[in-house]
C-alpha positions as CSV (number, residue, x, y, z in Angstrom):
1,X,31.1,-18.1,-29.4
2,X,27.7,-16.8,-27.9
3,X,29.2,-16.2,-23.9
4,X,27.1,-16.7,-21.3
5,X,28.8,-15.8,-17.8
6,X,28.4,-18.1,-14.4
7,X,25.6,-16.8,-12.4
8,X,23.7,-15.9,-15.6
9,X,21.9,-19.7,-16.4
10,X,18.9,-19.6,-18.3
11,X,15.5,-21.1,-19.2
12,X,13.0,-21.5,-22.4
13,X,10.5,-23.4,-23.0
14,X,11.9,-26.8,-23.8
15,X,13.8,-27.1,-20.4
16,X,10.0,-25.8,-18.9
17,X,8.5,-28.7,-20.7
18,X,10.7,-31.2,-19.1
19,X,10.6,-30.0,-15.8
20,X,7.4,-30.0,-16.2
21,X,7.5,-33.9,-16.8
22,X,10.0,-34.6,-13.7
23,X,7.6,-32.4,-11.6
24,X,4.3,-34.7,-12.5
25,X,6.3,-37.8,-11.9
26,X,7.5,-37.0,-8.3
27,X,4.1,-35.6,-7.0
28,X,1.1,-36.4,-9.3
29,X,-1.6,-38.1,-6.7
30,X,0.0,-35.6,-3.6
31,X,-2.6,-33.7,-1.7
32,X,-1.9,-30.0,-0.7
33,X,-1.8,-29.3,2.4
34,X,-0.7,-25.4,2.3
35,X,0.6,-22.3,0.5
36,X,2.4,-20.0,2.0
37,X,5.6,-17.2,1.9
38,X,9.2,-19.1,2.9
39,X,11.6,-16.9,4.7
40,X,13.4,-15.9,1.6
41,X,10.1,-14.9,0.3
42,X,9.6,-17.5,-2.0
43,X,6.3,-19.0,-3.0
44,X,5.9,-22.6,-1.4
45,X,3.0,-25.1,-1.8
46,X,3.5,-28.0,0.8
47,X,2.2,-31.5,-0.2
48,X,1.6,-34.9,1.4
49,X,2.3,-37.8,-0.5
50,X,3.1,-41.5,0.2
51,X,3.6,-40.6,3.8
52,X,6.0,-37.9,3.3
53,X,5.7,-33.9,3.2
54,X,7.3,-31.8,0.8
55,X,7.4,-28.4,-1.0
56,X,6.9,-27.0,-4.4
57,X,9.0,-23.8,-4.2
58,X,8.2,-21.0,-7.1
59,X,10.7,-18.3,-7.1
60,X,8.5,-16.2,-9.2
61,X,10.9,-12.6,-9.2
62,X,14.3,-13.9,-9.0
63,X,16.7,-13.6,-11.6
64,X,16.3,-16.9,-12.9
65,X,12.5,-17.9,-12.4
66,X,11.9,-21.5,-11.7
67,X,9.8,-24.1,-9.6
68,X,12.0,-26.7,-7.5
69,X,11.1,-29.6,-4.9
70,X,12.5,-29.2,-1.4
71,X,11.7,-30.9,1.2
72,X,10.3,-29.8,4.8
73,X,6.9,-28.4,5.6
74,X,5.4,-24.6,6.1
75,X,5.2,-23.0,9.0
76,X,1.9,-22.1,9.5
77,X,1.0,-18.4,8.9
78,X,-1.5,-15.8,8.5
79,X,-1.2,-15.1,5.2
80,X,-3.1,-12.1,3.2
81,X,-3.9,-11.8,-0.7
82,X,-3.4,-14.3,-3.2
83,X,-2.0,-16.5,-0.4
84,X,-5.0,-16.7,1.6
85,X,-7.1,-16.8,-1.1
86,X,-5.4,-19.6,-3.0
87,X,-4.2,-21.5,-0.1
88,X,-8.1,-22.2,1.0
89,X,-9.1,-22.9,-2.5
90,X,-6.1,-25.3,-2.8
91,X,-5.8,-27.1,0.9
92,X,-6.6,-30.4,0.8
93,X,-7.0,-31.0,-3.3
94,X,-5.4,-33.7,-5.3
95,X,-3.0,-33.0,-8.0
96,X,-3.2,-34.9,-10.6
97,X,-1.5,-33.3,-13.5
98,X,1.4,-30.9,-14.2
99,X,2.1,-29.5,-17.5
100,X,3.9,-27.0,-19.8
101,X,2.0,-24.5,-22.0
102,X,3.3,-25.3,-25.4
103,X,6.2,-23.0,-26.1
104,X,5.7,-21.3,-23.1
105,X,7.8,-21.1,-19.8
106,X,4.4,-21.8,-18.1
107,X,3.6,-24.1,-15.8
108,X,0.0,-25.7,-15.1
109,X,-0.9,-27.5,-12.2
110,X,-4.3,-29.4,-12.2
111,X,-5.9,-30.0,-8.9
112,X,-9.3,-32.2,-8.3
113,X,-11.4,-33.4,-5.2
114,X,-15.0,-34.5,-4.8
115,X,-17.0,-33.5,-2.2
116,X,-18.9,-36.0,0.4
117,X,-21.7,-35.6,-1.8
118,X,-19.3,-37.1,-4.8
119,X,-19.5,-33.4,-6.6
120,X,-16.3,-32.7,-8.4
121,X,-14.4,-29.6,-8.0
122,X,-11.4,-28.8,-9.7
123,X,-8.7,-25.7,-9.8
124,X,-5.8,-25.0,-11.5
125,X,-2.6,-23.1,-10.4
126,X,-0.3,-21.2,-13.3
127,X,3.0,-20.4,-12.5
128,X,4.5,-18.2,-15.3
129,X,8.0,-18.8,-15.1
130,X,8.9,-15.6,-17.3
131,X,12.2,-13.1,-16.0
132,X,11.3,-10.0,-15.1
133,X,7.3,-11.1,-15.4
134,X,7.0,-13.6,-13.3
135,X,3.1,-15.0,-11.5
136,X,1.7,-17.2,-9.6
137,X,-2.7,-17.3,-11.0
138,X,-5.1,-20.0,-9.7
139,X,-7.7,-20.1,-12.1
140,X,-11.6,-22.3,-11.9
141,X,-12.8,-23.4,-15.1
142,X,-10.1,-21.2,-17.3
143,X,-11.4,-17.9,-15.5
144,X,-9.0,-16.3,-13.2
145,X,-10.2,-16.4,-9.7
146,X,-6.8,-14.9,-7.8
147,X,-3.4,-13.5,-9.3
148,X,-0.5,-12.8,-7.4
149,X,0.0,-9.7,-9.5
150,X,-2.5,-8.5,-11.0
151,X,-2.8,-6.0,-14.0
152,X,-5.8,-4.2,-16.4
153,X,-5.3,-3.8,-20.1
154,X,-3.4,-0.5,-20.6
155,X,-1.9,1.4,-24.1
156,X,0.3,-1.4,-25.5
157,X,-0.5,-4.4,-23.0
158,X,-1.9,-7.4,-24.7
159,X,-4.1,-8.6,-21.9
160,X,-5.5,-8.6,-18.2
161,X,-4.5,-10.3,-15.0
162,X,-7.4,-9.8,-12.5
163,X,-10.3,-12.1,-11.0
164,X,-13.6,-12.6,-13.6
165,X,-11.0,-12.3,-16.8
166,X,-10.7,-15.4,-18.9
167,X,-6.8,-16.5,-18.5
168,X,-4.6,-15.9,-21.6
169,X,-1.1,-17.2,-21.8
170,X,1.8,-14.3,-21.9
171,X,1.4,-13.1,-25.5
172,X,4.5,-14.3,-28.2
173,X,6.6,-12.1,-29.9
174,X,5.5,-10.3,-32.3
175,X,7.5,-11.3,-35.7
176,X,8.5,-9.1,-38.2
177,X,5.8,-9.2,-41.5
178,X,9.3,-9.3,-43.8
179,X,11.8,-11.7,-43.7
180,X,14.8,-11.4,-41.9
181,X,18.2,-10.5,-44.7
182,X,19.7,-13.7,-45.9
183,X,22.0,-15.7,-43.2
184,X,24.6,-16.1,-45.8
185,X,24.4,-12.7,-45.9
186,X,24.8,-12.4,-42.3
187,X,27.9,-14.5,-42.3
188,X,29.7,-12.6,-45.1
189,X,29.5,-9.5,-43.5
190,X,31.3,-11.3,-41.0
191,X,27.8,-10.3,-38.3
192,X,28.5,-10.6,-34.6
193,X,26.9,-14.3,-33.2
194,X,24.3,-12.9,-31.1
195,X,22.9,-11.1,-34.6
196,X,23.2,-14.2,-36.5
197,X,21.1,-16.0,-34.1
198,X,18.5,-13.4,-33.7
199,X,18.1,-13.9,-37.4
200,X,17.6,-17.8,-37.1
201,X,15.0,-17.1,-34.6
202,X,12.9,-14.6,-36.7
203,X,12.9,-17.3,-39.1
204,X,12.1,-20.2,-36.7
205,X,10.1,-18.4,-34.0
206,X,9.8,-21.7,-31.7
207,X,13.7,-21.9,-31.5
208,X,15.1,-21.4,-28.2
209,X,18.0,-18.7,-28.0
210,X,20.0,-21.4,-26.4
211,X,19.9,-23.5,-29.2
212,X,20.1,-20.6,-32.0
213,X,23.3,-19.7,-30.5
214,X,24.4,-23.6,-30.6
215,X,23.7,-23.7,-34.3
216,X,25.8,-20.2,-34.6
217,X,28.4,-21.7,-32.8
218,X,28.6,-25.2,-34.8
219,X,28.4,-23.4,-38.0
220,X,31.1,-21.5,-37.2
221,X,33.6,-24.5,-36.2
222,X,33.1,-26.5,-38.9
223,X,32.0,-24.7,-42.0
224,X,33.3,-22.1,-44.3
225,X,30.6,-19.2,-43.9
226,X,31.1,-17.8,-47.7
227,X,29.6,-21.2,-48.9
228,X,27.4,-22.0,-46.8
229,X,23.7,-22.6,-48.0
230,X,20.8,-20.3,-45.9
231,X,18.6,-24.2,-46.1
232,X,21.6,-25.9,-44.6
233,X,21.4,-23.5,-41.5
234,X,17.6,-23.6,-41.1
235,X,18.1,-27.7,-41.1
236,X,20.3,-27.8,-38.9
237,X,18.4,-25.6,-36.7
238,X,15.2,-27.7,-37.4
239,X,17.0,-30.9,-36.4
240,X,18.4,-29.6,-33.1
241,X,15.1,-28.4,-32.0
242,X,13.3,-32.1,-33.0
243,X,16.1,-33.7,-30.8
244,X,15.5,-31.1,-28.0
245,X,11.6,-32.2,-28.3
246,X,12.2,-35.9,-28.1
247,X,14.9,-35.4,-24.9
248,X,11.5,-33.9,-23.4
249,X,10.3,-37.2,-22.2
250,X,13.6,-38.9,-21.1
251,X,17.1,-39.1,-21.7
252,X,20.1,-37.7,-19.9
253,X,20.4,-34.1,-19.4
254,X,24.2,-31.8,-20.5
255,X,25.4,-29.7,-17.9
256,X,28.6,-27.4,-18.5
257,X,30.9,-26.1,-15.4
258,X,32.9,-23.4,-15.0
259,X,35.4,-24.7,-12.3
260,X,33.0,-26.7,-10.3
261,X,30.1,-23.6,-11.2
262,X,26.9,-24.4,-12.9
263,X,27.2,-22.4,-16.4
264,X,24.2,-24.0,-18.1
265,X,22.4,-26.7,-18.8
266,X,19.8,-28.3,-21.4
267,X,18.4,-31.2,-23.0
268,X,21.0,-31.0,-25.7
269,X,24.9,-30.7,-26.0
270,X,24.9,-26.7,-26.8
271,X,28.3,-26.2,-28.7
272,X,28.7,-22.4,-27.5
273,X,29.7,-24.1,-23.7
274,X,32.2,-26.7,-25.2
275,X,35.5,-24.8,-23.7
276,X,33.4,-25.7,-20.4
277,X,33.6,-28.8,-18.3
278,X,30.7,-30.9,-19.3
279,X,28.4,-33.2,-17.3
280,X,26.0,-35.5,-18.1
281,X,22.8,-35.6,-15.4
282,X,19.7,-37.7,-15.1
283,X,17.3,-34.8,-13.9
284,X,16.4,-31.5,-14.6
285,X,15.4,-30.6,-10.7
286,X,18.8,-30.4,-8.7
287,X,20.0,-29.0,-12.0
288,X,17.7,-25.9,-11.3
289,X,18.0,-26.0,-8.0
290,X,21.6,-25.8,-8.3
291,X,21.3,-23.0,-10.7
292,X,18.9,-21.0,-8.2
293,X,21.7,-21.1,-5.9
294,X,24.5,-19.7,-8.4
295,X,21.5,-16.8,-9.2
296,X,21.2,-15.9,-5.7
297,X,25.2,-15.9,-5.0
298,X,25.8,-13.9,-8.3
299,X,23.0,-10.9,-7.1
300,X,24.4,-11.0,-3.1
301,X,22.3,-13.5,-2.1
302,X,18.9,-14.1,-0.8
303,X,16.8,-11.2,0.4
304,X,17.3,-12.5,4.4
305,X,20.9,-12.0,3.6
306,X,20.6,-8.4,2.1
307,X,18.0,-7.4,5.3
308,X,21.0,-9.0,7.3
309,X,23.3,-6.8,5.9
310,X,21.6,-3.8,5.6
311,X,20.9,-4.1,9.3
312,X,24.6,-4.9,10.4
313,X,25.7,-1.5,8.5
314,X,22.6,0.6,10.6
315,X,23.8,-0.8,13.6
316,X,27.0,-0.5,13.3
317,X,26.4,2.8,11.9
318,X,24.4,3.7,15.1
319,X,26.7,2.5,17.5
320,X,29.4,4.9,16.1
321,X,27.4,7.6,16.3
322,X,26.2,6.7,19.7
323,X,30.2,6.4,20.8
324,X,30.4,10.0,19.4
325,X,28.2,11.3,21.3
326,X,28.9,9.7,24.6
327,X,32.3,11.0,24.6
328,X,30.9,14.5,23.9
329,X,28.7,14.0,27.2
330,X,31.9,13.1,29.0
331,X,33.9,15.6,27.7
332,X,31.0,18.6,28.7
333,X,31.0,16.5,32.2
334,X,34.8,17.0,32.4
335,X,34.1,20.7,32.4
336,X,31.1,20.6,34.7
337,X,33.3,19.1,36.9
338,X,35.6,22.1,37.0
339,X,33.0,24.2,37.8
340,X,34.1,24.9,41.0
341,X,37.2,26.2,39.9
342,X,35.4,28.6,38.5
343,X,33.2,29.6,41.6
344,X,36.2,29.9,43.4
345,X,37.9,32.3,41.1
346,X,35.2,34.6,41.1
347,X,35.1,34.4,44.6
348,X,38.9,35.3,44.9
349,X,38.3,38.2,42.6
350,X,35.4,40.0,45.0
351,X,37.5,39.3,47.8
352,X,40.4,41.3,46.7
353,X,38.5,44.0,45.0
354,X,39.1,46.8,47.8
355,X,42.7,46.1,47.0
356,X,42.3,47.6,43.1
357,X,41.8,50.8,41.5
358,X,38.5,52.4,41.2
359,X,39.0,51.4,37.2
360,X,40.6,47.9,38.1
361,X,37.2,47.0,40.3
362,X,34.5,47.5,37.3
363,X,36.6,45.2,35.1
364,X,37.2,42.5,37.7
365,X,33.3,42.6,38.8
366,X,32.8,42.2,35.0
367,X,35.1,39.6,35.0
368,X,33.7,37.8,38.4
369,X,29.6,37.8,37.0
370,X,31.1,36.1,33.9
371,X,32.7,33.4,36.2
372,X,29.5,33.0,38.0
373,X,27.4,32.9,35.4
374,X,29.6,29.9,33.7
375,X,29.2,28.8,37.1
376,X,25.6,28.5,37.3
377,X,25.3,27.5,33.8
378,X,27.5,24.2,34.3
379,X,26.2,23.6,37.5
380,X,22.5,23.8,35.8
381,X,23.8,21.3,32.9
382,X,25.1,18.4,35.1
383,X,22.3,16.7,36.2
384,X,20.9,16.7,32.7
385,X,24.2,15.6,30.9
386,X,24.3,12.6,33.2
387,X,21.1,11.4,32.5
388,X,21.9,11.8,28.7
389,X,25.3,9.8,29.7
390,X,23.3,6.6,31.0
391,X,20.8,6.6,28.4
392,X,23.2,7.2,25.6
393,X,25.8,4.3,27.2
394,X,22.0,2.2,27.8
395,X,21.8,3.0,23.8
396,X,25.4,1.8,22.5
397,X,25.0,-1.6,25.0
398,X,21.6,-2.5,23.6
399,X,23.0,-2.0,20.1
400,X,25.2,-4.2,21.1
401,X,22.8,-6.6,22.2
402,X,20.5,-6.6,18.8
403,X,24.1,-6.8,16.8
404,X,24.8,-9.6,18.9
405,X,21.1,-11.3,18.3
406,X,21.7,-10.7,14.8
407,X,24.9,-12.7,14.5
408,X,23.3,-15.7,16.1
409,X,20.1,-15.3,14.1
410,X,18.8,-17.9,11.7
411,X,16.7,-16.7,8.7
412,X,13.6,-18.1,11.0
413,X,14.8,-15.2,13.6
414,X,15.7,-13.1,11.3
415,X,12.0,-10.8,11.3
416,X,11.9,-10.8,15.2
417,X,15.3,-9.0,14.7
418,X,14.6,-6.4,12.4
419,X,11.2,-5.9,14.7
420,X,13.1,-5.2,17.4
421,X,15.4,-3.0,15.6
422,X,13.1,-1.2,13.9
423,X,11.3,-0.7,17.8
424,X,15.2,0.3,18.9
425,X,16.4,2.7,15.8
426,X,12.6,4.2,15.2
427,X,11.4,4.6,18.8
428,X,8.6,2.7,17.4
429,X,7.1,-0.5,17.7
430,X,7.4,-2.6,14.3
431,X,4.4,-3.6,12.0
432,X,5.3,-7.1,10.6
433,X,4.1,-7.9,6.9
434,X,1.1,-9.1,6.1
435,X,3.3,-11.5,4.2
436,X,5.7,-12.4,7.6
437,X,3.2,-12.9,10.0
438,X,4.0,-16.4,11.2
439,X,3.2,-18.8,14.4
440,X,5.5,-19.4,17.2
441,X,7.8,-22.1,16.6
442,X,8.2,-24.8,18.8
443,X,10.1,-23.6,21.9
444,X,13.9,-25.1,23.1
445,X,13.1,-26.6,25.9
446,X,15.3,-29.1,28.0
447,X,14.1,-31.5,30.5
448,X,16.7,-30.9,32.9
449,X,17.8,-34.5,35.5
450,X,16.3,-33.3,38.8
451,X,12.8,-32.8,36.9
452,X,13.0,-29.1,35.7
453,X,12.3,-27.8,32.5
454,X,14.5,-25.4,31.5
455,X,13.2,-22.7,28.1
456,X,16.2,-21.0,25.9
457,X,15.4,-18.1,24.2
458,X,16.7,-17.8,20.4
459,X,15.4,-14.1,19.3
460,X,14.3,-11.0,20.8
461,X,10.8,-11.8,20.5
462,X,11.5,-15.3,21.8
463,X,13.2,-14.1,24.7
464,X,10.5,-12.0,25.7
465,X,7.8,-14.2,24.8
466,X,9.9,-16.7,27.9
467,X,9.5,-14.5,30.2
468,X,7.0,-12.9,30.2
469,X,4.2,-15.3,29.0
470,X,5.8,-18.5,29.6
471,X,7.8,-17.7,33.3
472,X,5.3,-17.7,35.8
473,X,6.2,-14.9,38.9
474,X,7.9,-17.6,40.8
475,X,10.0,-19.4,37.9
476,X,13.7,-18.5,37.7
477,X,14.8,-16.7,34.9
478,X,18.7,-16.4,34.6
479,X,21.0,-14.6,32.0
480,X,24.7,-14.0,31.3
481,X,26.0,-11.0,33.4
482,X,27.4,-8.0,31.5
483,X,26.9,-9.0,27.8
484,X,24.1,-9.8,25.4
485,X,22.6,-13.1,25.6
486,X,19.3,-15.4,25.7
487,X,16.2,-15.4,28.7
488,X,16.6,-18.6,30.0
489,X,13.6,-19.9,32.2
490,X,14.0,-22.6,34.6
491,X,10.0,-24.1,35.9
492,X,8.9,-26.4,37.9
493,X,5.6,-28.2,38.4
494,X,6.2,-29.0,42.4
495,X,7.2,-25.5,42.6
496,X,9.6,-26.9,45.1
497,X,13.4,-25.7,45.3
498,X,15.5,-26.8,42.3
499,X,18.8,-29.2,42.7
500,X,21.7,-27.3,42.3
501,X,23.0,-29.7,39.3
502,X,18.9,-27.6,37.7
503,X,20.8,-24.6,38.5
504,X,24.1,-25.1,37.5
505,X,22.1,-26.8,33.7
506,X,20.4,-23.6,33.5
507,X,23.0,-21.1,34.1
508,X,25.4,-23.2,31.5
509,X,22.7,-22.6,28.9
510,X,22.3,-19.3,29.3
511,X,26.0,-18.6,29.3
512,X,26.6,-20.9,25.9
513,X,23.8,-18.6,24.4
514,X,25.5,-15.3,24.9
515,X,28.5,-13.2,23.6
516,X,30.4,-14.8,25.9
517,X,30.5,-18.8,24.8
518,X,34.3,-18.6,24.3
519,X,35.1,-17.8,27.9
520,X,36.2,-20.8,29.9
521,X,33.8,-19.4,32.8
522,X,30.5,-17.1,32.5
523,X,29.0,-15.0,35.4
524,X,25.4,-15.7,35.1
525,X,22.7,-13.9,37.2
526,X,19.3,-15.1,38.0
527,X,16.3,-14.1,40.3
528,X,12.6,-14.6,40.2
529,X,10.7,-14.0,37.0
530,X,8.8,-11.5,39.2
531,X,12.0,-9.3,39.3
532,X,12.5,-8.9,35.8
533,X,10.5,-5.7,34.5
534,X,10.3,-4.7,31.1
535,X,12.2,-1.5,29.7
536,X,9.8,1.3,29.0
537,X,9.7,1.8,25.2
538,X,12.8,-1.0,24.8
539,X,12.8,-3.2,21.8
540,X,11.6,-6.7,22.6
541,X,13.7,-8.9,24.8
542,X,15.3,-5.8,26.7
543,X,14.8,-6.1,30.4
544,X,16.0,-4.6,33.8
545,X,16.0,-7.2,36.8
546,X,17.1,-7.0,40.6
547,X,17.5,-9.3,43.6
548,X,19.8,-11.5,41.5
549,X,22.4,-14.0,42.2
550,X,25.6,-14.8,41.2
551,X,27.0,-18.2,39.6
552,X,30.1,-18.9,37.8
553,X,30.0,-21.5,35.0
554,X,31.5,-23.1,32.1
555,X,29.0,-22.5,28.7
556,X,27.2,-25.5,28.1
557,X,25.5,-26.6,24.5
558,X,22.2,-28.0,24.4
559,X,21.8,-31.8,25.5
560,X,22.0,-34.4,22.6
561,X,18.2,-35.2,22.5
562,X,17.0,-32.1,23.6
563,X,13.0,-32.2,23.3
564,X,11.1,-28.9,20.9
565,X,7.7,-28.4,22.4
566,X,4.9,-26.5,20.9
């Protein structure tokens, strides 16, 4: 039996063609209304149809390539490249047809408008769907007008991806000008099943390798391979893939578990997966996305989790490394502090030099300047070693602070974190991607009962954007004493003094969006906006305040029915 493992499901061009299918049924007629980068770094092109929004997701360089409906809408971005380009081509078009390139794992989106003037214009978007060569190409009158990667014709490349060249499907495998050995052959010399079936494909090029391997694996349970005719084989074969064809347009789909894991799927029982739990299923779609899933599990997740991780081990990395060195510092200050011990010995030793032998007193005034000279050198070192203390001890507590924002984060965050890290480890203030630049999302804010609003920050970049954009000088802005947590901004309109029930709302916010949420009560500080100062060359979000207050709360979630405003 031909083994495929869980977390290594696969495509061809059958199961293309009849997402393909599923895909013009749900969304033929919708008008696009953006393209854009998801968090993950997925492709996305967000629709409007029958009222609803909703998202055609291409995950172009995964390990499993595919094209899945989610539902949601784009944030809106500034994209660069093929995204820009392509999304204002594509924004507000009709698509009206989705199909498969025969034999291909290529998708083709038709898209079509008419101007006010009743001119047509028409596009169309190719998604090549192809592991390891996956691209997204939007192409006007079959000439390629943007490519997500694009490529010139080099020693041994077949054709060219870039604007003004005429768009040419991946090329097929070349086939061998002889004839594959005989299969019977094959089977008597008792061939592995993954060379048996690479022989039935060089014979019947159009056969998936999925179903190859199913006609391997049938042969094998049921007849006697010393007998067995090669035309027998290649029949069998032939009538698999006319079945697979004619499940293209409808009928139920065969999925095979691996203790409640997605092993594969197709439109056809595939008898290498029958020691598998098998399933049947109405549509391709959650199949795939289900399998996208499994992909992303078996290689460690999506890329926000691996930038999550690699993050959590360079901070945690730094903080170590900053605890080294701060108990260094202390233990150099320990010996600054006995400094004077020193002073006084030399001291002691001049005093009773008239008491020694002319030979004694050279060695003791040798013995004194090396005393005083420790002396002067400790005494020259304090002033700097405590300043190193506080700013390495300033270090290790705003490492703590971005760990701590990083916990909390969602994926959404995830960019303003890794900015301000990169301003925090670097000394440098971070370039976003052209790819990541994104607008501000609708901000937290809670209309609090005696008529204040009350803003909670949910990232570094958040936090500072509260205070010091939103917060005007006279707002209050309040935060969690002592350990990491969110800007929270309490405004009024009046400008008159807030009830104490305002304050108490506000200070419960801030300490339920700290480090500190488990602690039955939360010292929380607040003053005036205009007390809070930026850090010089901090990451984002890092602040010094004074003239604050004092309250002790209990951490409070956000309202049920809390408002988002833009």
């Amino acid at each position: 039996m031909i083994f495929v493992g869980v977390g290594c499901v696969f495509t061809d061009w059958i199961l293309i063609a009849r997402l393909a299918r599923e895909l013009h049924t749900k969304i033929a007629r919708a008008r696009v209304t953006a393209l854009g980068h998801l968090d993950d770094r997925r492709i996305a092109l967000e629709y409007w149809r029958e009222g609803k929004s909703g998202l055609v997701t291409f995950d172009l360089f995964g390990r499993l390539p595919v094209a899945t409906l989610e539902g949601g809408e784009l944030a809106i971005s500034s994209e660069r490249g093929f995204i820009r380009a392509a999304g204002a081509v594509l924004r507000g078009l009709t698509l009206t047809r989705i199909d498969a390139l025969p034999h291909e794992r290529v998708l083709r989106f038709e898209f079509a408008t008419r101007s006010r003037f009743g001119v047509a214009a028409s596009s169309v978007l190719i998604a090549e769907l192809i592991p390891r060569f996956g691209n997204l190409i939007l192409l006007k009158d079959e000439t390629i007008v943007a490519a997500y990667k694009e490529f010139n014709l080099r020693s041994g490349s077949r054709r060219a991806i870039r604007p003004g060249v005429r768009y040419e499907p991946p090329p097929a495998i070349a086939q061998p000008s002889k004839l594959p050995a005989s299969l019977c052959s094959a089977f008597e010399n008792n061939a592995g099943a993954s060379e048996i079936a690479r022989a039935l494909r060089e014979v019947r090029p159009r056969l998936p390798q999925l179903l190859a391997a199913s006609v391997v694996a049938e042969i094998r349970q049921t007849f006697d391979a010393h007998t067995l005719a090669p035309e027998n084989v290649l029949g069998r074969a032939d009538a698999l893939l006319t079945n697979a064809e004619d499940a293209i347009e409808a009928g139920e789909l065969f999925a095979y578990y691996d203790r409640g894991v997605l092993v594969q799927a197709h439109v056809v029982p595939l008898q290498q997966f029958t020691d598998f739990e098998c399933s049947a299923q109405p549509e391709l779609l959650p199949i795939l996305y289900q399998a996208r899933m499994v992909s992303f599990e078996a290689t460690g997740g999506t890329e926000s989790t691996k930038e999550r991780r690699d993050l959590s081990k360079k901070l945690q990395h730094q903080l170590s490394k900053t605890s080294a060195e701060i108990d260094a510092v202390e233990e150099q200050l320990e010996k600054v502090a006995e400094r004077d011990l020193l002073r006084a010995q030399g001291d002691q030793i001049l005093a009773t030099l008239h008491e020694r032998s002319e030979t004694e007193r050279e060695e003791a005034k040798v013995t004194a300047a090396s005393l005083f000279a420790r002396y002067k050198r400790l005494s020259g070192s304090a002033t700097p070693l405590q300043k190193r203390r506080e700013a390495l001890v300033q270090k290790a507590s705003d490492l703590q602070a971005l760990s701590w924002e990083l916990e909390r984060s969602s994926d959404a965050d995830l960019s303003d974190v890794l900015q301000a890290a990169q301003t925090l480890l670097l000394g440098t203030r971070a370039r976003a991607k052209p790819t990541t630049l994104k607008r501000k999302r609708a901000r937290v804010v809670v209309e609090a009962p005696g008529g204040s609003r009350i803003f909670v920050g949910r990232s570094p970049v958040e936090n500072a954007d509260l205070t010091f954009t939103v917060a005007r000088p006279n707002d209050l802005w309040f935060h969690a004493r002592g350990t990491p947590g969110a800007h929270v901004i309490l405004q009024r309109d009046d400008r008159a003094e807030p009830p104490l029930a305002d304050l108490e709302l506000a200070a419960s916010l801030a300490a339920f969006f700290s480090r500190a949420k488990e602690s039955p009560r939360v010292d929380v500080d607040y003053t005036l906006r205009k007390f809070v100062r930026k850090r010089p060359a901090a990451a984002p979000g890092l602040v010094f305040y004074t003239e604050a207050k004092t309250m002790s709360v209990t951490p409070q979630d956000l309202p049920k029915g809390d408002e988002l405003q833009k």
